[in-house]
C-alpha positions as CSV (number, residue, x, y, z in Angstrom):
1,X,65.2,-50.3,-128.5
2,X,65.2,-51.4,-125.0
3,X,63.9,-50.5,-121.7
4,X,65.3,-51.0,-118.5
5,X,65.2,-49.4,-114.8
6,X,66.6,-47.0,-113.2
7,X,67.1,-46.8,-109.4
8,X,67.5,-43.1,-107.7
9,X,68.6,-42.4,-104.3
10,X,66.8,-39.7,-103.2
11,X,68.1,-37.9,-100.0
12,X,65.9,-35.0,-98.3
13,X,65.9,-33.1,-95.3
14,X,65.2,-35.2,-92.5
15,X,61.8,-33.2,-91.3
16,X,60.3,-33.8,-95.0
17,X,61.8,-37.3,-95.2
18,X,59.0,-39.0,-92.8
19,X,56.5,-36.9,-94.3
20,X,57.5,-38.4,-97.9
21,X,57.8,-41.8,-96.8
22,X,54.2,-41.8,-95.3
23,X,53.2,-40.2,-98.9
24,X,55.1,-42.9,-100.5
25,X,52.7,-45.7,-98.3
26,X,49.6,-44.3,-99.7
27,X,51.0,-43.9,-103.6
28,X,50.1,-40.3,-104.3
29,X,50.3,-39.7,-107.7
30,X,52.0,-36.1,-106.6
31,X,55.0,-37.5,-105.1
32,X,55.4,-38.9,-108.4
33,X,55.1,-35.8,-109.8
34,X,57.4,-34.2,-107.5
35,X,60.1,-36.3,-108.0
36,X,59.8,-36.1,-111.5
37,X,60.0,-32.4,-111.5
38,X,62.9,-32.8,-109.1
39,X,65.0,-35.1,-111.1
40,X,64.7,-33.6,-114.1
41,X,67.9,-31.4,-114.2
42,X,70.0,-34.0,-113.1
43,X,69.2,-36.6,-115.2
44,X,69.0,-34.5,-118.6
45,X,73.0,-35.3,-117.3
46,X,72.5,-38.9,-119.1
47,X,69.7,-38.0,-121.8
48,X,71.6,-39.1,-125.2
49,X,69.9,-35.9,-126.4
50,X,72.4,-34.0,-124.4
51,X,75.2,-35.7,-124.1
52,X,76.7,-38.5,-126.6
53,X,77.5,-40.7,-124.0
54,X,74.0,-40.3,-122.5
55,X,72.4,-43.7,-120.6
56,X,68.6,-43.0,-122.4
57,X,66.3,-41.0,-124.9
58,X,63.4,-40.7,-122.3
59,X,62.2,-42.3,-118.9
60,X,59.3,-41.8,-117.2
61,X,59.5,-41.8,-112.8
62,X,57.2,-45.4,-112.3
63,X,57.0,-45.3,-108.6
64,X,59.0,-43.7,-105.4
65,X,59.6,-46.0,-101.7
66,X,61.3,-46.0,-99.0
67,X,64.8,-47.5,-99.3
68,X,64.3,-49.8,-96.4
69,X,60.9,-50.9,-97.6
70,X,62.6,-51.5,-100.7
71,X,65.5,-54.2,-99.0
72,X,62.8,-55.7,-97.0
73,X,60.5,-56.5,-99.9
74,X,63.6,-57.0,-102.5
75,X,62.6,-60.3,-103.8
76,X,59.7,-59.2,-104.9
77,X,60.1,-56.6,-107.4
78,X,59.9,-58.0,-111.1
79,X,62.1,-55.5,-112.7
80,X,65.2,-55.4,-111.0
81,X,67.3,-52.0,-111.3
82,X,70.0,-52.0,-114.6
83,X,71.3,-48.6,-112.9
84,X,71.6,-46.6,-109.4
85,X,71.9,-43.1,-109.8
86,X,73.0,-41.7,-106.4
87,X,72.5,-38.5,-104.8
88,X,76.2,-37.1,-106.4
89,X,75.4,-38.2,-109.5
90,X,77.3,-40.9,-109.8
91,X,75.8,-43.5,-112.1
92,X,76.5,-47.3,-111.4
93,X,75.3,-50.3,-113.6
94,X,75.8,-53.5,-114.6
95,X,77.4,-54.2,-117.8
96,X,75.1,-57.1,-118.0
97,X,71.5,-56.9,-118.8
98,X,69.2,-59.3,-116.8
99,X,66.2,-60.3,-119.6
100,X,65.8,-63.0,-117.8
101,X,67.7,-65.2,-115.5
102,X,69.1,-68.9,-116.4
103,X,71.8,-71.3,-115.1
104,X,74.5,-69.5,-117.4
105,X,74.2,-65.6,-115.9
106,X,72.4,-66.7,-112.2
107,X,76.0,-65.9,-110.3
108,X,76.8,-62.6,-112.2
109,X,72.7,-61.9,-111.2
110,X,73.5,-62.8,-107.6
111,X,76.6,-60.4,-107.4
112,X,74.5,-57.9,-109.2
113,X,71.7,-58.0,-106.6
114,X,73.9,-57.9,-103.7
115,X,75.8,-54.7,-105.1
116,X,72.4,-53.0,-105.7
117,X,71.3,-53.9,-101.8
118,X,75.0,-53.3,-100.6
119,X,74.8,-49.5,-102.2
120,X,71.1,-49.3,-101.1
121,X,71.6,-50.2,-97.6
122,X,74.3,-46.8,-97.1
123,X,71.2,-44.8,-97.3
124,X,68.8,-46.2,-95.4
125,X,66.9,-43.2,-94.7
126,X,66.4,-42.5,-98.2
127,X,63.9,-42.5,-100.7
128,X,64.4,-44.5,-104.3
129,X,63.3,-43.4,-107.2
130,X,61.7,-46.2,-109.7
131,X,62.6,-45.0,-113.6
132,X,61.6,-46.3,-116.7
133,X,64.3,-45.6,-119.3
134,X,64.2,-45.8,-122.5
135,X,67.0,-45.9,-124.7
């Protein structure tokens, strides 16, 4: 078994959207738990407990930041998504998995990364979801 992660857009009205992203600065473990609560219908969508073509067996919401925090600092982040899930549902991956990086995949990584930040940047006033999946 595997896990990988899974990126959410999260779109809100705009007069909670700057209240969330200041939330999101300070890491309040309730915005956590809000989005967990508030993703949970639609991903049961892609729970292979539901659904035999399901993406994962459990997840577990890891973090939640502002898109365009999330482009500025991309480099950074050690586990880069497997998946977008955006605000219609629609699910997006790459068909390969990133382990770890080498001379033989480094170009299909490079395309990856751009496609993730070429999707991310369309909602830059968004929030993104960080989920662990499990599958």
């Amino acid at each position: 078994m595997s896990h990988y992660t899974l990126c959410a857009v999260a779109q809100l009205e705009p007069s909670t959207q700057n209240k969330f992203e200041e939330l999101c600065k300070s890491k309040q473990d309730y915005v956590v738990d809000f989005f967990t609560k508030k993703l949970e219908k639609p991903l049961s969508k892609f729970d292979i407990n539901n659904n035999e073509s399901g993406k994962f067996d459990s997840y577990g919401v890891t973090d939640v930041i502002p898109i365009k925090e999330m482009l500025i600092d991309f480099e950074k982040w050690n586990r880069i998504p497997q998946a977008i899930l955006l605000p219609n549902l629609e699910w997006i991956e790459n068909e390969e998995w990133f382990y770890s990086v080498n001379e033989e995949n480094q170009k299909n990584y490079n395309k990856w990364i751009s496609k993730i930040k070429e999707i991310l940047s369309k909602y830059p006033s968004s929030l993104v979801v960080l989920i662990d999946c499990h599958i």
